[in-house]
C-alpha positions as CSV (number, residue, x, y, z in Angstrom):
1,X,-12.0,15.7,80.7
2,X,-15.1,16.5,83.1
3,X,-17.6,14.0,84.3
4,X,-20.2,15.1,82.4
5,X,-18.2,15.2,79.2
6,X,-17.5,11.6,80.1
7,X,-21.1,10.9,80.6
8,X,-22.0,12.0,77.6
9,X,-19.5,10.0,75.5
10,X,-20.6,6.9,77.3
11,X,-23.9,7.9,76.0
12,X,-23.1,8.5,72.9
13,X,-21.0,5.5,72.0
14,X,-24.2,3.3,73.9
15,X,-26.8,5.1,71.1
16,X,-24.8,4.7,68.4
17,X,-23.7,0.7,68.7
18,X,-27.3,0.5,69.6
19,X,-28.4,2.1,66.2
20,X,-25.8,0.2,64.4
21,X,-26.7,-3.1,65.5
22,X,-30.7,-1.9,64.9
23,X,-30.2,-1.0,61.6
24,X,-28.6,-4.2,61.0
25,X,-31.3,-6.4,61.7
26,X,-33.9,-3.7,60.1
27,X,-32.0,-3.4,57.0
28,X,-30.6,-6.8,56.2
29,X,-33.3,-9.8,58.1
30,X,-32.3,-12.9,58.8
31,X,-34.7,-14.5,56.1
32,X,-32.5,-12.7,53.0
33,X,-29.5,-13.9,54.5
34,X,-27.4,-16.9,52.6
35,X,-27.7,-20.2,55.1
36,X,-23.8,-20.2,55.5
37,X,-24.3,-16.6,57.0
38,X,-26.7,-17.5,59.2
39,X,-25.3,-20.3,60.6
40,X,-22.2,-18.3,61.2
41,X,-24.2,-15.5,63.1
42,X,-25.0,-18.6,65.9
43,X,-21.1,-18.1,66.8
44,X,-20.6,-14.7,66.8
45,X,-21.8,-14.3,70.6
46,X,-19.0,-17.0,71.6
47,X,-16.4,-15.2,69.2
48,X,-16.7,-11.9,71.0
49,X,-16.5,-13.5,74.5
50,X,-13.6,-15.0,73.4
51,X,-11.5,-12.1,71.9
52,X,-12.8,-10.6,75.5
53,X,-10.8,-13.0,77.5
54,X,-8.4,-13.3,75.2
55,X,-7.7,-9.3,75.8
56,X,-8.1,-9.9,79.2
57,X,-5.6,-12.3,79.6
58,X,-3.2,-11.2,77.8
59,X,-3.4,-7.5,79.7
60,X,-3.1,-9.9,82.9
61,X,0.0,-12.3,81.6
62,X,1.7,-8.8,81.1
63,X,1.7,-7.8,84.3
64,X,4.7,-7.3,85.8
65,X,3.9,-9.0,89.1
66,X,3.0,-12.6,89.5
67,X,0.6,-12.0,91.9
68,X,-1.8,-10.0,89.9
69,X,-0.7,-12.7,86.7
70,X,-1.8,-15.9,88.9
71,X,-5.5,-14.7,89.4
72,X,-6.3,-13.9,85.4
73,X,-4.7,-17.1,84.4
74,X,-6.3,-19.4,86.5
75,X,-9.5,-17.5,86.3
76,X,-9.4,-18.1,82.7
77,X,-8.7,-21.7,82.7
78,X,-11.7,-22.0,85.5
79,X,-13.9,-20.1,83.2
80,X,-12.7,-22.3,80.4
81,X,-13.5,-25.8,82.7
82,X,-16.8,-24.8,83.0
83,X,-17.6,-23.3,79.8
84,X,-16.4,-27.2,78.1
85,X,-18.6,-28.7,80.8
86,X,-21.9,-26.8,80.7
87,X,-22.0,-24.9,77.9
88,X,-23.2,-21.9,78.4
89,X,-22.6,-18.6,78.8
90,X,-23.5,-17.2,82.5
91,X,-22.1,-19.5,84.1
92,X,-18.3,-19.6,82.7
93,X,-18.3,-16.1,83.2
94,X,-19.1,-15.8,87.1
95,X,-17.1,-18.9,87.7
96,X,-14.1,-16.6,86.6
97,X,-14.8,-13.9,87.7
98,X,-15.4,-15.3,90.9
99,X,-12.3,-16.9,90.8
100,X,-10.0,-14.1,89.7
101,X,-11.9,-12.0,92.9
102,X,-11.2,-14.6,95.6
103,X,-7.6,-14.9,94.4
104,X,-7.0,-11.8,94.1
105,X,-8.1,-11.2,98.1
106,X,-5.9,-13.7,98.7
107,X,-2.7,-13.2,96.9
């Protein structure tokens, strides 16, 4: 497949989950919502993060090598520290990250 063809699928995909999540919030507002829904919607950021790192994890436990399975775990687990202490977002996210780089130089 070309670049461009790439590029365009990018695209694309990009207009389509932005229409998707547009017409969500044009269609259906939060005000007609049931309560239980809406205060399930305040954990649906955290729930996607976390089936993130879960994939990512588990992509990086199944490599075959330990030195490229020691930087994913123990970037998760750093990432996980500082998620439980500061709760928030940004943060967690660069700590591991961070973390998984700097090992990964290393090892």
């Amino acid at each position: 497949m070309s670049a461009p063809a790439i590029l365009v699928a990018v695209l694309a995909v990009g207009v389509a989950s932005y229409l998707m999540r547009i017409a969500a919030i044009t269609l259906l507002p939060a005000s007609r919502l049931p309560a239980a829904v809406r205060r399930a919607l305040g954990h649906a950021g955290p729930a996607a993060i976390a089936a993130m790192v879960g994939a990512g994890v588990a992509a990086g436990v199944a490599l075959p090598e330990l030195a490229g399975r020691v930087p994913v775990l123990a970037g998760a687990v750093v990432a996980g520290a500082v998620a439980w202490r500061w709760r928030g977002l940004v943060l967690p996210v660069v700590a591991g990250l961070a973390t998984v780089a700097a090992l990964s130089a290393v090892l």
